[in-house]
Structures are given as structure tokens and as C-alpha cells.
N, CA, C and O atoms as a CHARMM CRD file, in Angstrom:
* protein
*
  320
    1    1 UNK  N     22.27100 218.40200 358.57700 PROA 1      0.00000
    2    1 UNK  CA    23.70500 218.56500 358.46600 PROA 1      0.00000
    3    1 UNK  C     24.14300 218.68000 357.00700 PROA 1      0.00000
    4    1 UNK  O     24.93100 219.56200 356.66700 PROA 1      0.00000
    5    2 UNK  N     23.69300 217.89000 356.23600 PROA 2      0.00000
    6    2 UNK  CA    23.93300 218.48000 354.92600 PROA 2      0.00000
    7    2 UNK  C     23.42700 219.37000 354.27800 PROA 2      0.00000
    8    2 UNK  O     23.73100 219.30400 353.08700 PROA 2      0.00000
    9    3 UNK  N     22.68000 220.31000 354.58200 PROA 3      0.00000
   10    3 UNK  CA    22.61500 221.66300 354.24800 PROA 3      0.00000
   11    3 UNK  C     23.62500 222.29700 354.62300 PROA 3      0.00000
   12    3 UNK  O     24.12300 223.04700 353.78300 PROA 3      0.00000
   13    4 UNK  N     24.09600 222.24100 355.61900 PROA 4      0.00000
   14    4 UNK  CA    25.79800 223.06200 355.89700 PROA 4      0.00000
   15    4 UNK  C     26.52000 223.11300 354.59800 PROA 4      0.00000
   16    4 UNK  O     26.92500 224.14100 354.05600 PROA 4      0.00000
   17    5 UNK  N     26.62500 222.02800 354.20300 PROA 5      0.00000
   18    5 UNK  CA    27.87000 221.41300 353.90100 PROA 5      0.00000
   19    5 UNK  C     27.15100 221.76300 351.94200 PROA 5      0.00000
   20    5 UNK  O     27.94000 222.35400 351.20500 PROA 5      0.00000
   21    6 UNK  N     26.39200 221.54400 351.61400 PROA 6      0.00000
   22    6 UNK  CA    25.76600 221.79900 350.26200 PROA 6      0.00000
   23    6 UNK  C     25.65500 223.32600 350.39500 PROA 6      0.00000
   24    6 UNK  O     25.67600 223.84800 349.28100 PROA 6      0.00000
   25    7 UNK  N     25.56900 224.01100 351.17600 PROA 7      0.00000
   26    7 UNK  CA    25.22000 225.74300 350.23200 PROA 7      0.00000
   27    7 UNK  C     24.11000 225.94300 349.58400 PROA 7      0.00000
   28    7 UNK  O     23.97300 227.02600 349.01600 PROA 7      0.00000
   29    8 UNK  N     22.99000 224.88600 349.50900 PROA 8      0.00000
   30    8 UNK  CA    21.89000 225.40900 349.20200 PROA 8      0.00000
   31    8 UNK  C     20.42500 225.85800 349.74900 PROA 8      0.00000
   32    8 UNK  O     19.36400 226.03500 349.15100 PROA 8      0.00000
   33    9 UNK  N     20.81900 225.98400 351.25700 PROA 9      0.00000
   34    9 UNK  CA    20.50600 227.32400 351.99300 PROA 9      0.00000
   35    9 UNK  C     21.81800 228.59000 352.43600 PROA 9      0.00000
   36    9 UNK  O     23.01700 228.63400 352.71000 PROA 9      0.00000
   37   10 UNK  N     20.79900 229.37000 352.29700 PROA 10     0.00000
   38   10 UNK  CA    21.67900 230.13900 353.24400 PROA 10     0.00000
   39   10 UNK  C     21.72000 231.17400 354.61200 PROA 10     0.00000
   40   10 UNK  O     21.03500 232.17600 354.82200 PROA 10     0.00000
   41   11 UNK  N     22.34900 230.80500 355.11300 PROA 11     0.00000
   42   11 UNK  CA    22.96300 231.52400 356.41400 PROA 11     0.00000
   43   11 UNK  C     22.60600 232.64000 356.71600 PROA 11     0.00000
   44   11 UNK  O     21.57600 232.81200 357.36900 PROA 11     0.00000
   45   12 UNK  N     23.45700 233.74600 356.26600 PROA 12     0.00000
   46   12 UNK  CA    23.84400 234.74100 356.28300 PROA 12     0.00000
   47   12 UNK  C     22.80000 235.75000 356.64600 PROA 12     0.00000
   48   12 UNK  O     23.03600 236.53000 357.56800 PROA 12     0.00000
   49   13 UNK  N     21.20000 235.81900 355.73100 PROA 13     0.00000
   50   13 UNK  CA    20.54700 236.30600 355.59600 PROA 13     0.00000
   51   13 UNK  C     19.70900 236.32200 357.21500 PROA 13     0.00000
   52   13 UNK  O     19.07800 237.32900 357.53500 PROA 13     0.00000
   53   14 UNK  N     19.77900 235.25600 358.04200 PROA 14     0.00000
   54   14 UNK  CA    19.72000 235.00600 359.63200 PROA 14     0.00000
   55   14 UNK  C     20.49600 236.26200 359.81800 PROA 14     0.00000
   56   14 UNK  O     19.71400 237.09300 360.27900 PROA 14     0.00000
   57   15 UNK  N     22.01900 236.92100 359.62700 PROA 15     0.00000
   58   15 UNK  CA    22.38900 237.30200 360.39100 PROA 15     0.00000
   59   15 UNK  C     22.78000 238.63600 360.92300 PROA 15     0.00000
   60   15 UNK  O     23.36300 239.24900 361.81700 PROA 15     0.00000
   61   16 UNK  N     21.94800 238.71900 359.57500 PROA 16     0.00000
   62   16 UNK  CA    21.99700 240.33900 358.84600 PROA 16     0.00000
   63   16 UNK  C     21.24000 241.20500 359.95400 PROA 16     0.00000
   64   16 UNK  O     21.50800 242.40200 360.05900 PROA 16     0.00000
   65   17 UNK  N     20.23700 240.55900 360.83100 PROA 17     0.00000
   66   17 UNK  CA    19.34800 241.52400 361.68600 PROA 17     0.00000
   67   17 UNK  C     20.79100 241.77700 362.91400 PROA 17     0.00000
   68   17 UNK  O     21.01500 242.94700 363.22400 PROA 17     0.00000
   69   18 UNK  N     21.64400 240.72100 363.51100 PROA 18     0.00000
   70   18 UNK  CA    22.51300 240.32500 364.65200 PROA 18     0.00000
   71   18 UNK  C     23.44000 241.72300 363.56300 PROA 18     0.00000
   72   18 UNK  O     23.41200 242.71600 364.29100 PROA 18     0.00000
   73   19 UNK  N     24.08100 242.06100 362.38400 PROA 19     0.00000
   74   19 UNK  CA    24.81400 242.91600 361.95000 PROA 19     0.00000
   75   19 UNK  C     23.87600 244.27400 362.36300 PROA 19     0.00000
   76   19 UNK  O     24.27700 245.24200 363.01000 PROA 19     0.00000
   77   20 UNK  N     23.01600 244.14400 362.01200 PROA 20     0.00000
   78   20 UNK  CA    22.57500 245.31800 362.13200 PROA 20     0.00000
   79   20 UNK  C     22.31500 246.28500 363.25600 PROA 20     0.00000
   80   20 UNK  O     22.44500 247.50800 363.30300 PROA 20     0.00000
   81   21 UNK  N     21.85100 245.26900 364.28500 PROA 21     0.00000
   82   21 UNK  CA    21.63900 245.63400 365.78200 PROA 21     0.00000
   83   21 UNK  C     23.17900 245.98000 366.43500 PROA 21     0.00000
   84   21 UNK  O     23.35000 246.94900 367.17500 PROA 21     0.00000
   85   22 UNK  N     24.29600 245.02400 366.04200 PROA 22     0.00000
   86   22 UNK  CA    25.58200 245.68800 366.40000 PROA 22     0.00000
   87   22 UNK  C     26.08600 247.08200 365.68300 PROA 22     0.00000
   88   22 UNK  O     26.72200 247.86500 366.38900 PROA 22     0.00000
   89   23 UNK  N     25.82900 247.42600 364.30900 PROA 23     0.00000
   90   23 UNK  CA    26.09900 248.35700 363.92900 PROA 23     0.00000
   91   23 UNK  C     25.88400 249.39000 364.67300 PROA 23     0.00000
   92   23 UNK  O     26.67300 250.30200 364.92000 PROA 23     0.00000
   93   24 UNK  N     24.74800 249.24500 365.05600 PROA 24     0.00000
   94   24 UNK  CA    23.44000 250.88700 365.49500 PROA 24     0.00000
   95   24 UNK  C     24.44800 250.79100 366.60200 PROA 24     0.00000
   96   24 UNK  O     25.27800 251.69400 366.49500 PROA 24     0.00000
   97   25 UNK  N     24.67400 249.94200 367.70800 PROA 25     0.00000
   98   25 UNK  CA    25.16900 249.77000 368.82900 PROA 25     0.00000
   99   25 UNK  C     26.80900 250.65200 368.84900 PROA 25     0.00000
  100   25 UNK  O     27.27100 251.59100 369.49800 PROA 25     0.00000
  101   26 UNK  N     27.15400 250.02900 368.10000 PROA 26     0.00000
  102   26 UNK  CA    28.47700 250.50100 367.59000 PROA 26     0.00000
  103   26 UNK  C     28.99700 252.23900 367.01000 PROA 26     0.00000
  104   26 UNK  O     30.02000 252.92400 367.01200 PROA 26     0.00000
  105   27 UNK  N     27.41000 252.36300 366.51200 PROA 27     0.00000
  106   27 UNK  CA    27.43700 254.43300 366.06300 PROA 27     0.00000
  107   27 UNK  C     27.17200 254.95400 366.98300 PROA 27     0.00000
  108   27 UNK  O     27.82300 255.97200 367.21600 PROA 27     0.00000
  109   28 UNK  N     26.49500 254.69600 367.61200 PROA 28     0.00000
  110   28 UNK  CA    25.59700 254.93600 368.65100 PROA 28     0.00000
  111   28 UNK  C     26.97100 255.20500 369.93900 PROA 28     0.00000
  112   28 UNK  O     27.12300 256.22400 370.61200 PROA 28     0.00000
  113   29 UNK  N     27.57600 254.31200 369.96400 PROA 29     0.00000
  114   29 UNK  CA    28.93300 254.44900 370.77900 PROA 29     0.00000
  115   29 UNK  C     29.78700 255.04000 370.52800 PROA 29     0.00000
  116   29 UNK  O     30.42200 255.61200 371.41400 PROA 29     0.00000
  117   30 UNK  N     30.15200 255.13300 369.12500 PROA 30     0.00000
  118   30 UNK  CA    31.53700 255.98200 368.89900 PROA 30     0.00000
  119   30 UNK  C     30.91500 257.44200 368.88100 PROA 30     0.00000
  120   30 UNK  O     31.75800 258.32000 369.06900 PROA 30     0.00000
  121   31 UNK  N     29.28100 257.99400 368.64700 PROA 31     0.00000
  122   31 UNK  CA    29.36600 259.19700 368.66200 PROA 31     0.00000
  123   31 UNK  C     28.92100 259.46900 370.35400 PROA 31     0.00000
  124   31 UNK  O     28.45200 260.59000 370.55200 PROA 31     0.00000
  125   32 UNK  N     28.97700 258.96700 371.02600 PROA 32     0.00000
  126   32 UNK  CA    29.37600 259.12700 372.33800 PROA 32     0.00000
  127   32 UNK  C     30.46900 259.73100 372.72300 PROA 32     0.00000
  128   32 UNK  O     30.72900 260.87200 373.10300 PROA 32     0.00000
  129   33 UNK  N     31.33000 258.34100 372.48600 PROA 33     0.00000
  130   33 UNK  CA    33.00000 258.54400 372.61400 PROA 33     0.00000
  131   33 UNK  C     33.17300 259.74600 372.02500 PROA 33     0.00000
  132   33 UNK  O     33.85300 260.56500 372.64400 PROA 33     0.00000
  133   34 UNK  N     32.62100 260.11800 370.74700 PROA 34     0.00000
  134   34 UNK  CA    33.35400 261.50000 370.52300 PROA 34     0.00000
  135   34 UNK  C     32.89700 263.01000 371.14400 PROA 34     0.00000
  136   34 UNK  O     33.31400 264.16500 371.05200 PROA 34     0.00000
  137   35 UNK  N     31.87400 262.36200 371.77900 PROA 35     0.00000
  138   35 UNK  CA    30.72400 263.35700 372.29800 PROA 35     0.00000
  139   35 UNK  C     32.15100 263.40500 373.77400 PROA 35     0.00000
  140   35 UNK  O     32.90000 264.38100 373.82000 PROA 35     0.00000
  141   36 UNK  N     32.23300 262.73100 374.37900 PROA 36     0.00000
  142   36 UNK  CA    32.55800 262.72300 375.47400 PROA 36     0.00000
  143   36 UNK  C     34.80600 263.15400 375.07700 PROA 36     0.00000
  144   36 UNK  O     35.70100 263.28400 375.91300 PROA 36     0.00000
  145   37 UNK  N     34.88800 263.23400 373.56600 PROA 37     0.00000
  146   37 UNK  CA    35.99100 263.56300 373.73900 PROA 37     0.00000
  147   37 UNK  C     35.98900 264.84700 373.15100 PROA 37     0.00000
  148   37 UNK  O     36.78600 264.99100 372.22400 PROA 37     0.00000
  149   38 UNK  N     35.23800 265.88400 373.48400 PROA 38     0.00000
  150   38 UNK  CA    35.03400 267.12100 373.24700 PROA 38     0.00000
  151   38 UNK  C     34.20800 267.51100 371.69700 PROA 38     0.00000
  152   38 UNK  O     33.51500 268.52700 371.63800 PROA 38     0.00000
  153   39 UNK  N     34.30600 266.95500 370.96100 PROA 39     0.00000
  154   39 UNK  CA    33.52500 267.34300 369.84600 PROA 39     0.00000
  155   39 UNK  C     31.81700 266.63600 369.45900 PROA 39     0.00000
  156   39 UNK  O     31.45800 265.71200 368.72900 PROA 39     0.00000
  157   40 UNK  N     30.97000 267.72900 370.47500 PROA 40     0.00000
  158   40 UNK  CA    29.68400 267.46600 369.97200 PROA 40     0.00000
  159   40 UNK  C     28.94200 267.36900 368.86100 PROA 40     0.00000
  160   40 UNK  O     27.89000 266.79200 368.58800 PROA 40     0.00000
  161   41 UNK  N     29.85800 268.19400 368.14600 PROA 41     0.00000
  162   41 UNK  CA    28.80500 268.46500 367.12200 PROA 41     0.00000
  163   41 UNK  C     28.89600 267.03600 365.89500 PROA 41     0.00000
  164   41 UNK  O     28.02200 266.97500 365.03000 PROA 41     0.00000
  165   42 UNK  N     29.80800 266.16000 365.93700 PROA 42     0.00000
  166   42 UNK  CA    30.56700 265.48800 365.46100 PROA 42     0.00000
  167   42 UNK  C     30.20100 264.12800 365.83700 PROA 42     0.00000
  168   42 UNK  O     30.28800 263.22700 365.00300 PROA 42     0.00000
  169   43 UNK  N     29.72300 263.86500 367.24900 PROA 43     0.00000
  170   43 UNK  CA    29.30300 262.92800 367.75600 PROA 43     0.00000
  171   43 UNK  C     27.88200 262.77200 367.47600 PROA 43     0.00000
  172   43 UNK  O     27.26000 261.76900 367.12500 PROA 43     0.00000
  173   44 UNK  N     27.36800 264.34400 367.77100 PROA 44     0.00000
  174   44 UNK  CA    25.91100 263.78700 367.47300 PROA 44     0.00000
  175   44 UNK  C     25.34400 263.87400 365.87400 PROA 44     0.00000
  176   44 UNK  O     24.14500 263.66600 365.69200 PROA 44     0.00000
  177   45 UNK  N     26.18600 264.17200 364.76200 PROA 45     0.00000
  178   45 UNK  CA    26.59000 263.67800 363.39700 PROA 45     0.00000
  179   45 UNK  C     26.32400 262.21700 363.69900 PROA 45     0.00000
  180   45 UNK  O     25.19300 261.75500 363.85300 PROA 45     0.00000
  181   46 UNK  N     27.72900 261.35300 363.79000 PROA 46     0.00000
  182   46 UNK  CA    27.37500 259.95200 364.35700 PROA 46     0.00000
  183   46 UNK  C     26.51300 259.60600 364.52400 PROA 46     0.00000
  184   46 UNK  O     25.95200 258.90500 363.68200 PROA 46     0.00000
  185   47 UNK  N     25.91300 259.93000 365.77200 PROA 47     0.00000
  186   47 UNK  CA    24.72200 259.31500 366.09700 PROA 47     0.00000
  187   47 UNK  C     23.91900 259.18100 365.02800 PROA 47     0.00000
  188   47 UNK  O     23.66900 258.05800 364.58900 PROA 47     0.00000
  189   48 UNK  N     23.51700 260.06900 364.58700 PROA 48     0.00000
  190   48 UNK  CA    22.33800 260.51500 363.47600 PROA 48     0.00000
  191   48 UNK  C     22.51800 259.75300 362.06100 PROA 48     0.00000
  192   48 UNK  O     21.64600 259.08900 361.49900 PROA 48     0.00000
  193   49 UNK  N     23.86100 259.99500 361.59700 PROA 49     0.00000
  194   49 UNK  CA    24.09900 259.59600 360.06600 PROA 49     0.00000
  195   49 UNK  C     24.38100 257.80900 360.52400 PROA 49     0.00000
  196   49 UNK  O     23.75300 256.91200 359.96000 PROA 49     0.00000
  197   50 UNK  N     25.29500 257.57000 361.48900 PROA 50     0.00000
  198   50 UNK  CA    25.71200 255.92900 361.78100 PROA 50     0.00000
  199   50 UNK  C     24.81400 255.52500 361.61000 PROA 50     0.00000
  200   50 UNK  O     24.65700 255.37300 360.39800 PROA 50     0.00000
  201   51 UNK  N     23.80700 255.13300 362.30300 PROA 51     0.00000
  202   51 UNK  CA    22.54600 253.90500 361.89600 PROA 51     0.00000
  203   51 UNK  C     22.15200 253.90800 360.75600 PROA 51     0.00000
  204   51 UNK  O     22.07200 252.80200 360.22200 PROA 51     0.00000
  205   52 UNK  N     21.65600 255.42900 359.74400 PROA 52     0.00000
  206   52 UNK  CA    21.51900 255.47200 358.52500 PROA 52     0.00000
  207   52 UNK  C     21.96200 254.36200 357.46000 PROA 52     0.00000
  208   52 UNK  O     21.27300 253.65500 356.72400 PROA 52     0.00000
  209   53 UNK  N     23.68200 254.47300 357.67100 PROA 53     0.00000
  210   53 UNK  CA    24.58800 254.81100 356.82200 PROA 53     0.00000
  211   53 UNK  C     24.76100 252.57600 357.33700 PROA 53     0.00000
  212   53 UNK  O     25.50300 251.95000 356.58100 PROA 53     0.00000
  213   54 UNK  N     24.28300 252.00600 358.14600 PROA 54     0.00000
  214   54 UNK  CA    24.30800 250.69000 358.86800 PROA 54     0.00000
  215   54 UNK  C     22.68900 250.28800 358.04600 PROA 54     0.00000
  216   54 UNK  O     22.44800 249.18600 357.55400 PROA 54     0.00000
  217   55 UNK  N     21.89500 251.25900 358.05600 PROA 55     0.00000
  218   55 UNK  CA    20.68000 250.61200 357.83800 PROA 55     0.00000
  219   55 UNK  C     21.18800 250.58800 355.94100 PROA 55     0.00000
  220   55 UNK  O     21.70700 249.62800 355.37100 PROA 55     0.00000
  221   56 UNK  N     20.95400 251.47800 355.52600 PROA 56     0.00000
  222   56 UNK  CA    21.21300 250.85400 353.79700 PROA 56     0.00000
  223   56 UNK  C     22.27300 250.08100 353.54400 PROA 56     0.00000
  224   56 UNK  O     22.33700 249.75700 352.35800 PROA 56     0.00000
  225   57 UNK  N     23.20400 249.63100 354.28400 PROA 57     0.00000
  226   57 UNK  CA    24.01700 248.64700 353.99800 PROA 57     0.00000
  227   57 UNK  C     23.39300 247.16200 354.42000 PROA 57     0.00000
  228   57 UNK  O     23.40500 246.23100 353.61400 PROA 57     0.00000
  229   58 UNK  N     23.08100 247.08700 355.18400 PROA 58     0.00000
  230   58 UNK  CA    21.57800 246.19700 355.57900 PROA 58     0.00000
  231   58 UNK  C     20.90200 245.82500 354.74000 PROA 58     0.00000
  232   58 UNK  O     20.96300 244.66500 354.33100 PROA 58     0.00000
  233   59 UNK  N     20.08700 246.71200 354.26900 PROA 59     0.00000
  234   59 UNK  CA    19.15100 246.41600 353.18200 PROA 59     0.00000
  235   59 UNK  C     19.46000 246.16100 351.87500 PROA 59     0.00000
  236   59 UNK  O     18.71400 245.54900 351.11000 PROA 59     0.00000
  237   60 UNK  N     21.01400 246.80900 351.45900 PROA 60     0.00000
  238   60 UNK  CA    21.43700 246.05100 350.33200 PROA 60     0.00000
  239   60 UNK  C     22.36700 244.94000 350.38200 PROA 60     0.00000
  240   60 UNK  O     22.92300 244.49200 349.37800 PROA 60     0.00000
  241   61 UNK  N     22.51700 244.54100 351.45000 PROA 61     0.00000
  242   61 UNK  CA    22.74200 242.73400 351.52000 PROA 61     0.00000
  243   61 UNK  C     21.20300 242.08400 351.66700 PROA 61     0.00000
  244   61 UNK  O     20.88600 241.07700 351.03400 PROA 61     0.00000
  245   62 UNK  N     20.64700 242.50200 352.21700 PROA 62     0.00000
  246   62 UNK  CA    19.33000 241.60500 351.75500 PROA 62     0.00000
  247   62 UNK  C     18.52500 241.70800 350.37800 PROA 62     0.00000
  248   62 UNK  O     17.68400 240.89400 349.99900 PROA 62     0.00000
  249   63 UNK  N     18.91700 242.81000 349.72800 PROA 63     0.00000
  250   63 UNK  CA    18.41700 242.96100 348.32700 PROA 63     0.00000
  251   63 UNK  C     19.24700 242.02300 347.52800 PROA 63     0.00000
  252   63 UNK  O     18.98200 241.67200 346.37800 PROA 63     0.00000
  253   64 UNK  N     20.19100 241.67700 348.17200 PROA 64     0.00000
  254   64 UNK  CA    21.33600 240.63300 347.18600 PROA 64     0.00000
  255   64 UNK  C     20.95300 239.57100 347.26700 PROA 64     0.00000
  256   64 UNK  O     20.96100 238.91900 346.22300 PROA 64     0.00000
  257   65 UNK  N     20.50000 238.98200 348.38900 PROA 65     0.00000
  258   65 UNK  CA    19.82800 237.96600 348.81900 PROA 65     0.00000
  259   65 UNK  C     18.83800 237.54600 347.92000 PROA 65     0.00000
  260   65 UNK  O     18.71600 236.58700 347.15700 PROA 65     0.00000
  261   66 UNK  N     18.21600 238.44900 348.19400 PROA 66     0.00000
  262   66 UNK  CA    16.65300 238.42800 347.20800 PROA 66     0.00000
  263   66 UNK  C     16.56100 238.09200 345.93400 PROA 66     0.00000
  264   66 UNK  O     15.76000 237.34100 345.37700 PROA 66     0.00000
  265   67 UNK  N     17.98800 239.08800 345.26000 PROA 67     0.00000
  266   67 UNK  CA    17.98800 238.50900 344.01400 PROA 67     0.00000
  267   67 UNK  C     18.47800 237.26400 343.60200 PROA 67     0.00000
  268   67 UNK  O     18.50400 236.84500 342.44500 PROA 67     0.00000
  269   68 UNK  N     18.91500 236.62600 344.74500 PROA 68     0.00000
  270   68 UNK  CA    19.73900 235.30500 344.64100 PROA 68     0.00000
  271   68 UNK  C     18.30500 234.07600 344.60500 PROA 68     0.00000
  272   68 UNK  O     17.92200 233.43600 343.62500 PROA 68     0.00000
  273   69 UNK  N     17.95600 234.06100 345.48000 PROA 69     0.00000
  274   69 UNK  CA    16.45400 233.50800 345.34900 PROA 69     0.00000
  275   69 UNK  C     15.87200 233.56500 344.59500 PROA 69     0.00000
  276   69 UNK  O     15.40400 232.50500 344.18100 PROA 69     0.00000
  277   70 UNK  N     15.41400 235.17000 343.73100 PROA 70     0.00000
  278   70 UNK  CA    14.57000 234.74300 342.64000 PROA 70     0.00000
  279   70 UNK  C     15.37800 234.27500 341.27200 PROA 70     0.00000
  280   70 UNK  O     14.91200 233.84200 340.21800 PROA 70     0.00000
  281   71 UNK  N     16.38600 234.45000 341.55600 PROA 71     0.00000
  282   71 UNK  CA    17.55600 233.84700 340.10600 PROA 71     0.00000
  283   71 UNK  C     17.45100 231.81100 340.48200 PROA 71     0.00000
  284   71 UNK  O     17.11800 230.85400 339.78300 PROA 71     0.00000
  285   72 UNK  N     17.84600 231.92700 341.66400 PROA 72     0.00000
  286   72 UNK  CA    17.29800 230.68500 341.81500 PROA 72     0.00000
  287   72 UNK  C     15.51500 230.06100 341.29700 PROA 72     0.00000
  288   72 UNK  O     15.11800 229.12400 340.60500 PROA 72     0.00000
  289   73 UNK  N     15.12600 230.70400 341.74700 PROA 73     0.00000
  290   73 UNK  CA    13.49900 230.45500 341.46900 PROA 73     0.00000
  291   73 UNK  C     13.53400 230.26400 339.90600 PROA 73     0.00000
  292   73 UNK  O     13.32800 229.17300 339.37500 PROA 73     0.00000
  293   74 UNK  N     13.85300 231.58400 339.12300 PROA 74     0.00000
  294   74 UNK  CA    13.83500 231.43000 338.00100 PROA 74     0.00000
  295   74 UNK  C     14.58500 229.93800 337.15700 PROA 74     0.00000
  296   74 UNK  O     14.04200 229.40000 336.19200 PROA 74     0.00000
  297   75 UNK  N     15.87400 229.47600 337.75300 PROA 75     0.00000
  298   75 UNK  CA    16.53300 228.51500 337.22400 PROA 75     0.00000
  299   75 UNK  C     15.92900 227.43600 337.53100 PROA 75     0.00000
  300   75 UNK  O     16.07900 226.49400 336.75200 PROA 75     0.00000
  301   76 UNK  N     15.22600 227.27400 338.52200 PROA 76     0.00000
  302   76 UNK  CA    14.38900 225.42600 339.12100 PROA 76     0.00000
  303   76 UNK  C     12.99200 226.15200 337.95700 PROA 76     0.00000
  304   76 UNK  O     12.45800 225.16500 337.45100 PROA 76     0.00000
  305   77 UNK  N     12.59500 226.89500 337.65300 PROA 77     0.00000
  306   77 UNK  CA    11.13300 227.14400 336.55600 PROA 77     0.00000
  307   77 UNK  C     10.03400 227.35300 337.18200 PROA 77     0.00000
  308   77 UNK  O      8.91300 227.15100 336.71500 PROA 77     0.00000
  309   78 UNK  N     10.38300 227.92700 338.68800 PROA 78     0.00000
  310   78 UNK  CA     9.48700 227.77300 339.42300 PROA 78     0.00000
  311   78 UNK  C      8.69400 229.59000 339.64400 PROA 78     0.00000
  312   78 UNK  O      9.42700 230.57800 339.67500 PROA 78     0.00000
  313   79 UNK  N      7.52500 229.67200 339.74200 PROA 79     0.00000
  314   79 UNK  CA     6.75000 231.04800 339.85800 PROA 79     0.00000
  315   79 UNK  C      6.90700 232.05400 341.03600 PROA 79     0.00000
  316   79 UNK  O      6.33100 231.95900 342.12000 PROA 79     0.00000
  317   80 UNK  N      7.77200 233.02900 340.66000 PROA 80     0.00000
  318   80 UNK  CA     8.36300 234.06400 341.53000 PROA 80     0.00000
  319   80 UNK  C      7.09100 234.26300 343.16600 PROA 80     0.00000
  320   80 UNK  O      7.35200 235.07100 344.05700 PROA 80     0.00000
């Protein structure tokens, strides 16, 4: 319980896979929806670029992460 409450774990980085899997879910749907509201070519854009455009946003919250850890690492003197 006091790791909650101290901030010196973190969270977030758990939840980034749960963001990510909704994202895809989420492009994946609206280029449906647009598929199904007459513009194919537009939807299946969506499809294609959405997860992309979900996956490098992904990976640069976990690159932030990363650098947070080894900035940490570096400040305790400890070997990357």
C-alpha cells in the first residue's frame, strides 16, 4: 500500500498494453463505421494507418518510461 501512495513505482507502464489493445479496437471500428457510411476508401485508410499511428504512440510512452528508469538508475549509482 505504500507504493501507491510514494510514486516510486509506477503504474502506468502496466497499462500501456490495455491502451493499446483499445486503440487498435477503436481504428479498427471507426474505419468500419466509415466503411459502412459510404466512404471506403477512407475507412480502409483507418484501418491501415489507425493501429500504426496507436502503435508509435505506444512505444513512445514506453520510451519515456525507460528513460525514467535509467535516469533513476543513474541517480541511486546503480549499473544500467
Amino acid at each position: 500500500m505504500r507504493n501507491l501512495f510514494s510514486f516510486d513505482t509506477l503504474m502506468t507502464p502496466a497499462f500501456i498494453h490495455v491502451v493499446y489493445g483499445l486503440g487498435i479496437a477503436v481504428a479498427v471500428l471507426a474505419g468500419v463505421g466509415s466503411i459502412l457510411g459510404g466512404s471506403i476508401v477512407k475507412g480502409l485508410l483507418i484501418i491501415v494507418v489507425g493501429p500504426i499511428f496507436v502503435r508509435v504512440g505506444c512505444e513512445v510512452l514506453i520510451v519515456l518510461f525507460h528513460i525514467n528508469d535509467h535516469l533513476a538508475a543513474i541517480r541511486a549509482g546503480k549499473n544500467i
